[in-house]
N, CA, C and O atoms as a printed pandas DataFrame, in Angstrom:
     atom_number atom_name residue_name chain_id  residue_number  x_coord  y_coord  z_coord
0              1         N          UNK        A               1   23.449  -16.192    3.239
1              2        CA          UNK        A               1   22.947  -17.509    2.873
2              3         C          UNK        A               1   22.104  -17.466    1.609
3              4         O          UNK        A               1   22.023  -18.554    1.040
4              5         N          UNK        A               2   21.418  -16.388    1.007
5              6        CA          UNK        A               2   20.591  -16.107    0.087
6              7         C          UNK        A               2   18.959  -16.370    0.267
7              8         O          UNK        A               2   18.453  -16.782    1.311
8              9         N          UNK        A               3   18.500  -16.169   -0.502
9             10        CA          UNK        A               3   17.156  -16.201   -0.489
10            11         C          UNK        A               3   16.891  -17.536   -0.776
11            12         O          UNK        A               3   17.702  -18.203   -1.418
12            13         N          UNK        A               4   15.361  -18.207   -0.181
13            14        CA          UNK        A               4   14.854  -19.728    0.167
14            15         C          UNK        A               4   13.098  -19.018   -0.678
15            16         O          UNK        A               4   12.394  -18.042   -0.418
16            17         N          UNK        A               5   13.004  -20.189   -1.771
17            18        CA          UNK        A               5   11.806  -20.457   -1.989
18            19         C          UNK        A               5   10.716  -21.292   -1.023
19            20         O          UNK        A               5   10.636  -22.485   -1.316
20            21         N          UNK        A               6   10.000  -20.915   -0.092
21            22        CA          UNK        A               6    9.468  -22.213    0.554
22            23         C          UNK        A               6    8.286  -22.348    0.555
23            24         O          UNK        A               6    7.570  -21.351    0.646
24            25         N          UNK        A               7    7.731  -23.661    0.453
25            26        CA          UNK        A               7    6.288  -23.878    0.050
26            27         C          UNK        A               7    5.757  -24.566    1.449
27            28         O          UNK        A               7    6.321  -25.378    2.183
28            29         N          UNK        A               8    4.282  -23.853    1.563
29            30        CA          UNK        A               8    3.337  -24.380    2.791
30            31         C          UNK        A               8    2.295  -24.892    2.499
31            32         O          UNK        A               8    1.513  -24.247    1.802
32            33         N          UNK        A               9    1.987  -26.088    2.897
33            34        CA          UNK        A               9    1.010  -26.386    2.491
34            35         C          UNK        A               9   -0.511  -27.056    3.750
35            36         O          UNK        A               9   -0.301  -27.839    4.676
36            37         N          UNK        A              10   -1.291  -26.726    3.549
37            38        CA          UNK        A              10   -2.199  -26.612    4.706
38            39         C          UNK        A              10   -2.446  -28.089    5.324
39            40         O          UNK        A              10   -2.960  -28.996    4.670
40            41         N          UNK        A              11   -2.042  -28.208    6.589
41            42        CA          UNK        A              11   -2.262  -29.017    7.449
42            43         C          UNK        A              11   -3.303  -30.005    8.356
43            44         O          UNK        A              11   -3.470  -29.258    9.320
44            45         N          UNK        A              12   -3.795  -30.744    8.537
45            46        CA          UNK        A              12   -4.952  -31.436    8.972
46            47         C          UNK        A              12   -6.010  -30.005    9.828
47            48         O          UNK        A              12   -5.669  -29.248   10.736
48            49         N          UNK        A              13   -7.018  -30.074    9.254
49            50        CA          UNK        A              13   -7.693  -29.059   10.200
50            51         C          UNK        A              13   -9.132  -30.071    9.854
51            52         O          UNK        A              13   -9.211  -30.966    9.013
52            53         N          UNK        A              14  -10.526  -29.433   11.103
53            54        CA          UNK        A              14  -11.501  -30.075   10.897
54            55         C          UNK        A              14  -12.432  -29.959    9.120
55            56         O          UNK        A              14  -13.131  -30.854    8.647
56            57         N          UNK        A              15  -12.172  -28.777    8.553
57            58        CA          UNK        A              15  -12.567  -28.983    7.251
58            59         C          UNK        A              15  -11.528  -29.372    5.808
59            60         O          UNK        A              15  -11.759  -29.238    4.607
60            61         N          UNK        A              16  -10.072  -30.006    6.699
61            62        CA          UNK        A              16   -9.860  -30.161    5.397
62            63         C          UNK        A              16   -8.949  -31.669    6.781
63            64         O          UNK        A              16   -7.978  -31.335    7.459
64            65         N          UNK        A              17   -9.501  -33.008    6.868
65            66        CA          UNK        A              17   -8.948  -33.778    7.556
66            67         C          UNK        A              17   -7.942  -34.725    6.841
67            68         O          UNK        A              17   -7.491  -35.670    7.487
68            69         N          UNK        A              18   -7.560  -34.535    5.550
69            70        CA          UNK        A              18   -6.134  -35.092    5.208
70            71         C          UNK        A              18   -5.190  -33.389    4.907
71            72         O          UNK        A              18   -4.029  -33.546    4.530
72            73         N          UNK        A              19   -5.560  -32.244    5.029
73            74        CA          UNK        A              19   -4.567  -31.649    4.867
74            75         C          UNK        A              19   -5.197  -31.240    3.024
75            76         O          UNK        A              19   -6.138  -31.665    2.354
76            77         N          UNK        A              20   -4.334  -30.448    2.827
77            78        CA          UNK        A              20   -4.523  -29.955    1.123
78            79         C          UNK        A              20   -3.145  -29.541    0.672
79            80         O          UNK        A              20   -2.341  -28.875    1.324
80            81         N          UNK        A              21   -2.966  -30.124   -0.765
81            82        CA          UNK        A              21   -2.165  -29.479   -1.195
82            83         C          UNK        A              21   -2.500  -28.775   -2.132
83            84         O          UNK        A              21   -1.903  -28.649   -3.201
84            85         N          UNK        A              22   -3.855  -28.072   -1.665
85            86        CA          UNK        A              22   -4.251  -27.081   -3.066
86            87         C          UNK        A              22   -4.424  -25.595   -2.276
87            88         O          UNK        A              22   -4.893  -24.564   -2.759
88            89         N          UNK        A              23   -3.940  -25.791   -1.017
89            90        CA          UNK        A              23   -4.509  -24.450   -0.510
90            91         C          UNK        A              23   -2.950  -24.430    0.415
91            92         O          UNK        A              23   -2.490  -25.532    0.713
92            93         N          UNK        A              24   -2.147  -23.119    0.861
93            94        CA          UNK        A              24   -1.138  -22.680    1.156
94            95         C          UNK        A              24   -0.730  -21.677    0.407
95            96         O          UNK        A              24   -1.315  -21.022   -0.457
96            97         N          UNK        A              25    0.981  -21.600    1.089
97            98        CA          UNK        A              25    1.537  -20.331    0.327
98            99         C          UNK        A              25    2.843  -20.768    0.037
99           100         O          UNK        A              25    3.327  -21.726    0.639
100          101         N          UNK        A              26    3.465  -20.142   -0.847
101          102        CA          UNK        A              26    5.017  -19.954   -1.481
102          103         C          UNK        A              26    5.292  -18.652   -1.279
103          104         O          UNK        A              26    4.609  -17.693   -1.638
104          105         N          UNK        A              27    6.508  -18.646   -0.582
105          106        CA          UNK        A              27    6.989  -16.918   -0.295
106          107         C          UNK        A              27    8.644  -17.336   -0.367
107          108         O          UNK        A              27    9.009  -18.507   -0.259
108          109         N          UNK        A              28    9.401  -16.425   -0.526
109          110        CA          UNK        A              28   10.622  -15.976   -0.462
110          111         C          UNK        A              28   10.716  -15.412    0.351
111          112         O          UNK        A              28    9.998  -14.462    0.664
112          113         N          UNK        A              29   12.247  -16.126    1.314
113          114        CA          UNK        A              29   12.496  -15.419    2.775
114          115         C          UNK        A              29   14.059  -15.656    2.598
115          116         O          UNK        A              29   14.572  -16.354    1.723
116          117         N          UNK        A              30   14.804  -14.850    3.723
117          118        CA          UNK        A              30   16.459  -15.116    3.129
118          119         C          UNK        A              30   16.096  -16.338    4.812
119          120         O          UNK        A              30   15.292  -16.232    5.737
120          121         N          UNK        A              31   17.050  -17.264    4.511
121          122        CA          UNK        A              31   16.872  -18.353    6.021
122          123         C          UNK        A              31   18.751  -18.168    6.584
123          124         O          UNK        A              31   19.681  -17.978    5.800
124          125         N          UNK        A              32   18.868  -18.282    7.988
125          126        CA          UNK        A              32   19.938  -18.597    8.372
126          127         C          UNK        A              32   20.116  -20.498    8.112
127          128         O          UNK        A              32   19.456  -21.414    7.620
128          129         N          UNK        A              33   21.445  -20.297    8.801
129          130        CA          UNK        A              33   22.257  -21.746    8.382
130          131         C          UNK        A              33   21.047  -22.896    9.065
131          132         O          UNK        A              33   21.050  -24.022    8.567
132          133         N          UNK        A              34   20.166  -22.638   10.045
133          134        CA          UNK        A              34   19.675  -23.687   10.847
134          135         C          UNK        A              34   18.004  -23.551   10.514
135          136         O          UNK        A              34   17.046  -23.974   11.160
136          137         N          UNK        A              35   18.069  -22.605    8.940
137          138        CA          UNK        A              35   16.703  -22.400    8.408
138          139         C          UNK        A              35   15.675  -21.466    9.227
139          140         O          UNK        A              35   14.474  -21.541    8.970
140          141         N          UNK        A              36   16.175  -20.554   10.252
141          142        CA          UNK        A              36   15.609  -19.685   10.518
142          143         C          UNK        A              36   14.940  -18.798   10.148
143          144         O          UNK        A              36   14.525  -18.911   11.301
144          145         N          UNK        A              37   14.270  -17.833    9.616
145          146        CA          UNK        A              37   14.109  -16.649    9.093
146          147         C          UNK        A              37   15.016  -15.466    9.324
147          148         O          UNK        A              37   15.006  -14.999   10.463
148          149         N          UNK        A              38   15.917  -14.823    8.285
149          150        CA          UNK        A              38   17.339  -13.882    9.314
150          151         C          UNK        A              38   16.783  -12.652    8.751
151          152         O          UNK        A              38   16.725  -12.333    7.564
152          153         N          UNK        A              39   16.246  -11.791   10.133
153          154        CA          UNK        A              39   15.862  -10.322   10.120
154          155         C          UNK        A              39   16.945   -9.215    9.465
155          156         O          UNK        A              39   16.683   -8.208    8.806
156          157         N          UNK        A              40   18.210   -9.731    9.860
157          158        CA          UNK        A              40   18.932   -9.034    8.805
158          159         C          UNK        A              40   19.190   -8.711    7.648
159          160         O          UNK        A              40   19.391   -7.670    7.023
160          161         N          UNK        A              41   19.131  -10.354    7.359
161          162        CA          UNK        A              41   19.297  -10.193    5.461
162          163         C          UNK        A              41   17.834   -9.574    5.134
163          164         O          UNK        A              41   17.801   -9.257    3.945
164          165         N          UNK        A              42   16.660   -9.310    5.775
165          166        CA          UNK        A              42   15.556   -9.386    5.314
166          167         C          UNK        A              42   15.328   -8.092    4.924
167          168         O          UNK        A              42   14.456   -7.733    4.132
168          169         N          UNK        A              43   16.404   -7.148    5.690
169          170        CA          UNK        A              43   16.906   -5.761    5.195
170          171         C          UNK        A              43   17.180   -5.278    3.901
171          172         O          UNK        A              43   16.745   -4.293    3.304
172          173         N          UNK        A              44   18.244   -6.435    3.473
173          174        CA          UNK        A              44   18.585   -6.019    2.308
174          175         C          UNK        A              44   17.845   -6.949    1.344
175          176         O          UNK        A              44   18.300   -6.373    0.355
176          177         N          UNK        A              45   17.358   -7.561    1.003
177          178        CA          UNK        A              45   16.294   -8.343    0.087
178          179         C          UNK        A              45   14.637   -7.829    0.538
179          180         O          UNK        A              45   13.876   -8.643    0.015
180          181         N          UNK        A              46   13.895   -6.847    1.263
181          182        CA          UNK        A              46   12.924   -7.122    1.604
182          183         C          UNK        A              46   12.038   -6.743    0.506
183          184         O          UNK        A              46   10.851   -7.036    0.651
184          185         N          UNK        A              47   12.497   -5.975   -0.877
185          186        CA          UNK        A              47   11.528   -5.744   -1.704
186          187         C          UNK        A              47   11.733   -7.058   -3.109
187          188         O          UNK        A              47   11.400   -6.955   -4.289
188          189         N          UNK        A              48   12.474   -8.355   -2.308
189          190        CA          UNK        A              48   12.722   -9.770   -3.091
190          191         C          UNK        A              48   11.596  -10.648   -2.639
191          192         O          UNK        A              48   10.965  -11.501   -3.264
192          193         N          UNK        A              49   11.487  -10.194   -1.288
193          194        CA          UNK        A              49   10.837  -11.259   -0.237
194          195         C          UNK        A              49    8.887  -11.400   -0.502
195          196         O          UNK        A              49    8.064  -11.289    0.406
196          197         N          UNK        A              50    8.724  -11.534   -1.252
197          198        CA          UNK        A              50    7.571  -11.949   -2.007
198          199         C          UNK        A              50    6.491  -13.371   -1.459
199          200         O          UNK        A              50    6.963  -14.437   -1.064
200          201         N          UNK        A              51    5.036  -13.079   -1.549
201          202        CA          UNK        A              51    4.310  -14.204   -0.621
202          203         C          UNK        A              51    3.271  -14.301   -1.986
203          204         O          UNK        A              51    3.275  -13.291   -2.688
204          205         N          UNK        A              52    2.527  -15.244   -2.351
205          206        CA          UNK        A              52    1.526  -16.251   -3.206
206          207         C          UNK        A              52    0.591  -17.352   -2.194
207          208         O          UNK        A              52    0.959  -18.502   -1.954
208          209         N          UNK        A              53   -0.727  -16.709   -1.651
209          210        CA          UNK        A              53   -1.581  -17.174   -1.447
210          211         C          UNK        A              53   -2.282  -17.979   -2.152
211          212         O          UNK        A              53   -3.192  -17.451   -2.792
212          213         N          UNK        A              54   -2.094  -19.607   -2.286
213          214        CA          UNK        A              54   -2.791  -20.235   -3.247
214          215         C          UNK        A              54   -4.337  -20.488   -2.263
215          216         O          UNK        A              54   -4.431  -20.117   -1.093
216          217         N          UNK        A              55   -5.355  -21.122   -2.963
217          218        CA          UNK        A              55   -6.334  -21.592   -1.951
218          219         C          UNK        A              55   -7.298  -22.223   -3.349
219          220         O          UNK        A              55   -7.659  -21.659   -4.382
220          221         N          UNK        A              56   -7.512  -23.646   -2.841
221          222        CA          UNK        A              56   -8.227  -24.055   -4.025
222          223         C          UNK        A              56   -9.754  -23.344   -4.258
223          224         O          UNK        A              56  -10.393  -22.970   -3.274
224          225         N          UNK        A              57  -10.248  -23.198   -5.526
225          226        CA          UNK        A              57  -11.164  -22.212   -5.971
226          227         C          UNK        A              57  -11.241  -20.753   -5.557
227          228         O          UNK        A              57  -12.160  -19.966   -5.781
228          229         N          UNK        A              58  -10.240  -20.568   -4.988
229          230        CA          UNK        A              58  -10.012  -18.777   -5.069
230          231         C          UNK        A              58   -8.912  -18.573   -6.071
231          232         O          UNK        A              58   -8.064  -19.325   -6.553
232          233         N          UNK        A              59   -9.205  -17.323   -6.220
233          234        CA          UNK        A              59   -7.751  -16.721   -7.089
234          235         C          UNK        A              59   -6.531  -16.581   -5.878
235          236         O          UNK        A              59   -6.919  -16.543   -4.710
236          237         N          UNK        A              60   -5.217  -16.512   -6.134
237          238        CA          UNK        A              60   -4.332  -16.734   -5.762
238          239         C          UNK        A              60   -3.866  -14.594   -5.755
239          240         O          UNK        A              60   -3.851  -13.690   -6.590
240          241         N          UNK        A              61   -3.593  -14.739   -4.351
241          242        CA          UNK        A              61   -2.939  -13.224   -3.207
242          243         C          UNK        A              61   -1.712  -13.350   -3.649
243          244         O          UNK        A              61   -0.925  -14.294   -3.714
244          245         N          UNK        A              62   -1.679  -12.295   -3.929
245          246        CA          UNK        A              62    0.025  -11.744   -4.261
246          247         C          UNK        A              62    0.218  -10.576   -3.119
247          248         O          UNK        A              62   -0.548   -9.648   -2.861
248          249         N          UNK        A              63    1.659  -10.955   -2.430
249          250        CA          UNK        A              63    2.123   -9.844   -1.202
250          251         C          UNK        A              63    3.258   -9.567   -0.968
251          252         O          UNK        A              63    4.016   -9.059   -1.795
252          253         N          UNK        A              64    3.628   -9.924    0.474
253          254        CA          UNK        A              64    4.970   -9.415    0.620
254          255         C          UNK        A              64    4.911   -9.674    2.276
255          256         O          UNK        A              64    4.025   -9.480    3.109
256          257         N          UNK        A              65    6.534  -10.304    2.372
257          258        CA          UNK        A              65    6.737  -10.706    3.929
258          259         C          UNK        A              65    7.361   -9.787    3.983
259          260         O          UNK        A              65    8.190   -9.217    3.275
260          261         N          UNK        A              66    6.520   -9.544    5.689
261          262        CA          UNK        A              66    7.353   -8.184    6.093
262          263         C          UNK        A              66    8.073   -8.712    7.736
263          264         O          UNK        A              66    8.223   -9.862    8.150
264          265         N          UNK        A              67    8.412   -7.420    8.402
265          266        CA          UNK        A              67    9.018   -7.942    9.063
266          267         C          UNK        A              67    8.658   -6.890   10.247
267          268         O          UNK        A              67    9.082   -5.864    9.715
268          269         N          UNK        A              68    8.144   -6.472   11.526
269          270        CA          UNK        A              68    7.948   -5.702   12.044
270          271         C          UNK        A              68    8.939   -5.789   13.063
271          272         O          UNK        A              68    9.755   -6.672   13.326
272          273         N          UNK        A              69    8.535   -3.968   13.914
273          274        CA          UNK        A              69   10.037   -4.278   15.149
274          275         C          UNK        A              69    9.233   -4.964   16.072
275          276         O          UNK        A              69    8.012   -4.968   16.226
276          277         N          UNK        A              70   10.393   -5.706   16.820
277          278        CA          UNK        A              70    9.659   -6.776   17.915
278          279         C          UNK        A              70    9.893   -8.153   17.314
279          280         O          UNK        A              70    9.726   -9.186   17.963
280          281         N          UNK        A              71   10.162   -8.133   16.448
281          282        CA          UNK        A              71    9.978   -9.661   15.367
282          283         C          UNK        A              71    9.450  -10.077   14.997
283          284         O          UNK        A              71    9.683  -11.248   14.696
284          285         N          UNK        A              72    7.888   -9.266   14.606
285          286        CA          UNK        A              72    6.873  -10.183   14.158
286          287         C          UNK        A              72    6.667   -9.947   12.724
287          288         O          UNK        A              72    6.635   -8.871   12.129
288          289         N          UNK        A              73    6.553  -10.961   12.341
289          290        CA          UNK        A              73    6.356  -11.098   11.303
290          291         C          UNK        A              73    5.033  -11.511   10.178
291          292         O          UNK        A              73    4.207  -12.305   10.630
292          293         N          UNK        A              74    4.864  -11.112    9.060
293          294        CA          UNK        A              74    3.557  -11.400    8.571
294          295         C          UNK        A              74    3.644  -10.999    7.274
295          296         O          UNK        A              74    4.505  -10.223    6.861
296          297         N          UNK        A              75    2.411  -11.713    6.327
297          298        CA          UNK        A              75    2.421  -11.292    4.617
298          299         C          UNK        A              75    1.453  -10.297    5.105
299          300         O          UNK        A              75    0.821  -10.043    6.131
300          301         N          UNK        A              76    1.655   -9.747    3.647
301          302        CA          UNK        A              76    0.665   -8.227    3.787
302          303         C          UNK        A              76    0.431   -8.259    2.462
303          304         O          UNK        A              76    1.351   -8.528    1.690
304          305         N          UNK        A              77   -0.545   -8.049    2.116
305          306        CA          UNK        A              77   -1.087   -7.609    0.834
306          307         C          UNK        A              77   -1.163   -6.278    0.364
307          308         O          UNK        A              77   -0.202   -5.826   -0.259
308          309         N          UNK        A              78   -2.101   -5.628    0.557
309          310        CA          UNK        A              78   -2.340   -4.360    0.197
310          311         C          UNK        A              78   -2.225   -2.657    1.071
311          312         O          UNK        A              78   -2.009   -1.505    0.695
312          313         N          UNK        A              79   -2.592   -3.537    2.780
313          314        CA          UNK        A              79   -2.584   -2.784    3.865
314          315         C          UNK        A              79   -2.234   -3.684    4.950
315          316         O          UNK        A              79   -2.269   -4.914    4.921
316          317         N          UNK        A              80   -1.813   -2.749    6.139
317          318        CA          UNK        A              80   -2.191   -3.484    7.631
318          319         C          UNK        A              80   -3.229   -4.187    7.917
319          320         O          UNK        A              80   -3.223   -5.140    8.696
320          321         N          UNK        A              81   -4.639   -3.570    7.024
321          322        CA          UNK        A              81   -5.921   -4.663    7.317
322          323         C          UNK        A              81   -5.461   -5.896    7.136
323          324         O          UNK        A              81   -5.472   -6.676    8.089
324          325         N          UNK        A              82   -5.041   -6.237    6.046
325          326        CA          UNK        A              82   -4.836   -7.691    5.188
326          327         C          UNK        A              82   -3.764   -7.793    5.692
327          328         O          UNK        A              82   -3.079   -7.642    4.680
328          329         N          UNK        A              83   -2.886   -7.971    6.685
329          330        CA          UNK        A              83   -2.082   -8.263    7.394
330          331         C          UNK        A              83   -2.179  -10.017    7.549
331          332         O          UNK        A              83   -3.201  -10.415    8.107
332          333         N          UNK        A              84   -1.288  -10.960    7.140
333          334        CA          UNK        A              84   -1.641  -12.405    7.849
334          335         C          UNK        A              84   -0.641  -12.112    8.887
335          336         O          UNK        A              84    0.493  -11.850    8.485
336          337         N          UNK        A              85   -0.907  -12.110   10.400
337          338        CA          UNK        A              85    0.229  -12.214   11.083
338          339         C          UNK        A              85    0.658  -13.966   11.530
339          340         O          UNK        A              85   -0.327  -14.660   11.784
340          341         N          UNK        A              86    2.159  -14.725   11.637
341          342        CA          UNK        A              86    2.466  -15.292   11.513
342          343         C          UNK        A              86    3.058  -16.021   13.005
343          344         O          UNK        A              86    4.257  -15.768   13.122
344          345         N          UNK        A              87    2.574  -16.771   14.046
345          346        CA          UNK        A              87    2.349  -17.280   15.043
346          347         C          UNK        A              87    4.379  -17.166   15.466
347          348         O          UNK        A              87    4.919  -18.016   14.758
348          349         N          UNK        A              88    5.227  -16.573   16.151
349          350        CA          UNK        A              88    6.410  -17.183   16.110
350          351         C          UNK        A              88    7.415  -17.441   15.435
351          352         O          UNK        A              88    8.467  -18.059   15.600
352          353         N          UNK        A              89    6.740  -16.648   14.335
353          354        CA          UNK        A              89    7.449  -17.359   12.645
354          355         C          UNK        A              89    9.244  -17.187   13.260
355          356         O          UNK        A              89   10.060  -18.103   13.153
356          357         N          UNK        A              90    9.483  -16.148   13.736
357          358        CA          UNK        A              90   10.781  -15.964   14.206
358          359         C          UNK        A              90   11.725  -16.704   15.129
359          360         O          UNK        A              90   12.895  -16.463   15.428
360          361         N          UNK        A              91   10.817  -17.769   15.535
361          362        CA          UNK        A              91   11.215  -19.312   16.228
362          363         C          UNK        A              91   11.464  -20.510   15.666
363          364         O          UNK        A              91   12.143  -21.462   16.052
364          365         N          UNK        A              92   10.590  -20.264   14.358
365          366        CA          UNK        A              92   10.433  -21.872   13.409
366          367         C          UNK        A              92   11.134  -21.963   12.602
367          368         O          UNK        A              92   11.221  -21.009   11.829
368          369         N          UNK        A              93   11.990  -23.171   12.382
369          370        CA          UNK        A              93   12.866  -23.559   11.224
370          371         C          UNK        A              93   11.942  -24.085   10.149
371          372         O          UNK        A              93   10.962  -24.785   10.408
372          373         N          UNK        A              94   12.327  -23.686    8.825
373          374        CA          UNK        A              94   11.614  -23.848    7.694
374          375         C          UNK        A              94   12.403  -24.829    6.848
375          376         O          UNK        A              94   12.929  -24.601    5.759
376          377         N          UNK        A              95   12.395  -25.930    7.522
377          378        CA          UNK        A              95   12.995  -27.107    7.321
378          379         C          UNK        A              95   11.682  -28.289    6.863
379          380         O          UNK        A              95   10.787  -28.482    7.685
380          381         N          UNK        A              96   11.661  -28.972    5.623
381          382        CA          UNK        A              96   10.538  -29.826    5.256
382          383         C          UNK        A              96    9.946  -30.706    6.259
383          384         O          UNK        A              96   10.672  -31.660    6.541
384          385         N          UNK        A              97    8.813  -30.652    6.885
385          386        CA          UNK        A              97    7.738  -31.630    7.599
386          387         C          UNK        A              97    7.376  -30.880    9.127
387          388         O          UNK        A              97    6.603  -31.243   10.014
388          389         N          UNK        A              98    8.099  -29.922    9.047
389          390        CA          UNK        A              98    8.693  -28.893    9.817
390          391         C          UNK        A              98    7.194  -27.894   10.203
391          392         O          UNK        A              98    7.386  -26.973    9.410
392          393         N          UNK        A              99    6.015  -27.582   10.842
393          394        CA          UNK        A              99    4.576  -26.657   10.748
394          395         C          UNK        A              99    4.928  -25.428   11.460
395          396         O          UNK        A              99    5.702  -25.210   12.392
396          397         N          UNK        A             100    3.884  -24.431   10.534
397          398        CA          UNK        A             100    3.816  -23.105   11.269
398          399         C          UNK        A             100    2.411  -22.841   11.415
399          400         O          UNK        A             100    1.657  -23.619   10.832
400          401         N          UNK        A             101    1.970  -22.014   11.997
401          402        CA          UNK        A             101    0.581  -21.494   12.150
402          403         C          UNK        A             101    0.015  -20.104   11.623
403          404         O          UNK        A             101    0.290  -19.060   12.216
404          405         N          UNK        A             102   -0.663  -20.125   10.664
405          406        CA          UNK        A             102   -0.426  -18.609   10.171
406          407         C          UNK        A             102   -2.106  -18.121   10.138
407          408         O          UNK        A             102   -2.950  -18.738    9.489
408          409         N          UNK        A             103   -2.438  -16.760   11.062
409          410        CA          UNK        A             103   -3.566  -16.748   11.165
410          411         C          UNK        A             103   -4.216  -15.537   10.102
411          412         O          UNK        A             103   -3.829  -14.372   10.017
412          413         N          UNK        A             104   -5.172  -16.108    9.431
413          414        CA          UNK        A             104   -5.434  -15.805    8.075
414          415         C          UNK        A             104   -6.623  -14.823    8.092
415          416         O          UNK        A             104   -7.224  -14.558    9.133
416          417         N          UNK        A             105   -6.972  -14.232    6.744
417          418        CA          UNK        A             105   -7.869  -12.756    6.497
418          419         C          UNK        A             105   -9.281  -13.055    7.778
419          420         O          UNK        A             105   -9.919  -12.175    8.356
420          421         N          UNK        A             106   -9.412  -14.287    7.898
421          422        CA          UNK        A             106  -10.960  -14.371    8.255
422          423         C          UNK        A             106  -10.833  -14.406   10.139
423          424         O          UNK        A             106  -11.586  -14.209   11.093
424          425         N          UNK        A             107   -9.660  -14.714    9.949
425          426        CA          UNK        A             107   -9.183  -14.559   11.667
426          427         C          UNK        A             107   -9.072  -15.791   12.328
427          428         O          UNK        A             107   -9.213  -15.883   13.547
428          429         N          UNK        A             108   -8.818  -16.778   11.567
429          430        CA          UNK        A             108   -8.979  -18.203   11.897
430          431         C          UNK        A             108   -7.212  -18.468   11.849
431          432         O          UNK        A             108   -6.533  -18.085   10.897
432          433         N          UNK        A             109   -6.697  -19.114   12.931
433          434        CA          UNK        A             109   -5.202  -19.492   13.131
434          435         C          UNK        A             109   -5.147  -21.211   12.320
435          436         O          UNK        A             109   -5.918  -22.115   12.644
436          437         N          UNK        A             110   -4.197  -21.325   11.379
437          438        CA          UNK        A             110   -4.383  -22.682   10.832
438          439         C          UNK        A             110   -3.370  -23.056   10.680
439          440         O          UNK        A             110   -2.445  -22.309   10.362
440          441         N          UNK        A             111   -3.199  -24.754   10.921
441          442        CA          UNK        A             111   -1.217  -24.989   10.944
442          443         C          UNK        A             111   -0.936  -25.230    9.169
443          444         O          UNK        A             111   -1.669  -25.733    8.317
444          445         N          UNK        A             112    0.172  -24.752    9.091
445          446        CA          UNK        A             112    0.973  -25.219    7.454
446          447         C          UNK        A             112    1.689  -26.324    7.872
447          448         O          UNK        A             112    1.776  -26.488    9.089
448          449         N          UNK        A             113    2.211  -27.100    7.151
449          450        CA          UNK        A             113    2.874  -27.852    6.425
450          451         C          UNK        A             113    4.230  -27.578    5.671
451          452         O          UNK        A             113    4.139  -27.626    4.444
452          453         N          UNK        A             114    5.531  -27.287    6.220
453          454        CA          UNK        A             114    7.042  -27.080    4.882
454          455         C          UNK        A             114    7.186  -28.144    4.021
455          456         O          UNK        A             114    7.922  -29.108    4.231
456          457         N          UNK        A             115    6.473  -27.974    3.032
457          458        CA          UNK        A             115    6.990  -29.129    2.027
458          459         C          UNK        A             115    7.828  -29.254    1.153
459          460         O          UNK        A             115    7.924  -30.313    0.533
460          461         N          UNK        A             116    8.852  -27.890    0.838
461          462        CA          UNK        A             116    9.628  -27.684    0.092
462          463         C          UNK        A             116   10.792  -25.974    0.392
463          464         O          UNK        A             116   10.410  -24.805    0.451
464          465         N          UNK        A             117   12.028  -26.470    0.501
465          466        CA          UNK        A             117   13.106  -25.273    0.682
466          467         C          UNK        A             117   13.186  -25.122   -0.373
467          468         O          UNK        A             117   12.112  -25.578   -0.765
468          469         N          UNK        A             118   13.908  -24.660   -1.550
469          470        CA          UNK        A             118   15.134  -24.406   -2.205
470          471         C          UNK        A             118   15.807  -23.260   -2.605
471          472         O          UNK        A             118   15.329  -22.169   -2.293
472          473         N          UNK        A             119   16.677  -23.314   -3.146
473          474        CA          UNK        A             119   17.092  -21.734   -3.244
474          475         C          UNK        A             119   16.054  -21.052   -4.501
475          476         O          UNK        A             119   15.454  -21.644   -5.399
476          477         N          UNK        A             120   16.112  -19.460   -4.150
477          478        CA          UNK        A             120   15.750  -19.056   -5.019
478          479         C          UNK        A             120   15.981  -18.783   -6.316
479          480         O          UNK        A             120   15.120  -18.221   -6.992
C-alpha cells in the first residue's frame, strides 16, 4: 500500500479545552487498505518510518516509529527511556477525525486528533 504521511493533532484535554493545532505529531507509517498500521510492511520501510514531535514553544523531537514483538508500538527518540508508547495503536485506523492516545515523555496519556493521511 506504501507509506502514509499522518498528522495528529492534540485533542480537547483540561489544559488545552479547544484542542491545539500547534502541539502533535507527523510520522510516516506504511497503513493497510482499512488504514491500519501493517507490521509487515513496517519491516521493510522501518528505517522510512520517521516521527516529528511538534509542541507549541518547544523545539520540535525528531524519532522513529518502532514496532515491538507483541504489537506494541511507539516513537522513540534517542533510547527506550524516551520511548512514547502508543495506547493500541495496532487497533486504530488512521483515518481523519479518527483519535489515538499516545502517552508522552512526562507520563501523562493524551488523546490526538487524525487530521490528515496522505501518501508519502
Amino acid at each position: 500500500m506504501g507509506l502514509k504521511k499522518i498528522r495528529l493533532e492534540l485533542a480537547r484535554t483540561p489544559e488545552f479545552p479547544e484542542g491545539s493545532a500547534d502541539c502533535g505529531y507527523e510520522f510516516t507509517a506504511p497503513l493497510d487498505r482499512t488504514g491500519k498500521l501493517d507490521p509487515k510492511q513496517w519491516t521493510h520501510f522501518k528505517d522510512e518510518c520517521s516521527v516529528r514531535r511538534f509542541w507549541k514553544e518547544a523545539d520540535d523531537e525528531h524519532g522513529r516509529l518502532i514496532h515491538h514483538r507483541g504489537g506494541r508500538w511507539a516513537f522513540s527518540y534517542t533510547s527506550e527511556d524516551e520511548e512514547e508508547p502508543i495506547f493500541r495503536f495496532d487497533k486504530h485506523k488512521f483515518l481523519p477525525g479518527e483519535y489515538v492516545s499516545i502517552t508522552e515523555h512526562d507520563g501523562v496519556a493524551r488523546p490526538f486528533k487524525v487530521v490528515d493521511v496522505r501518501p508519502q
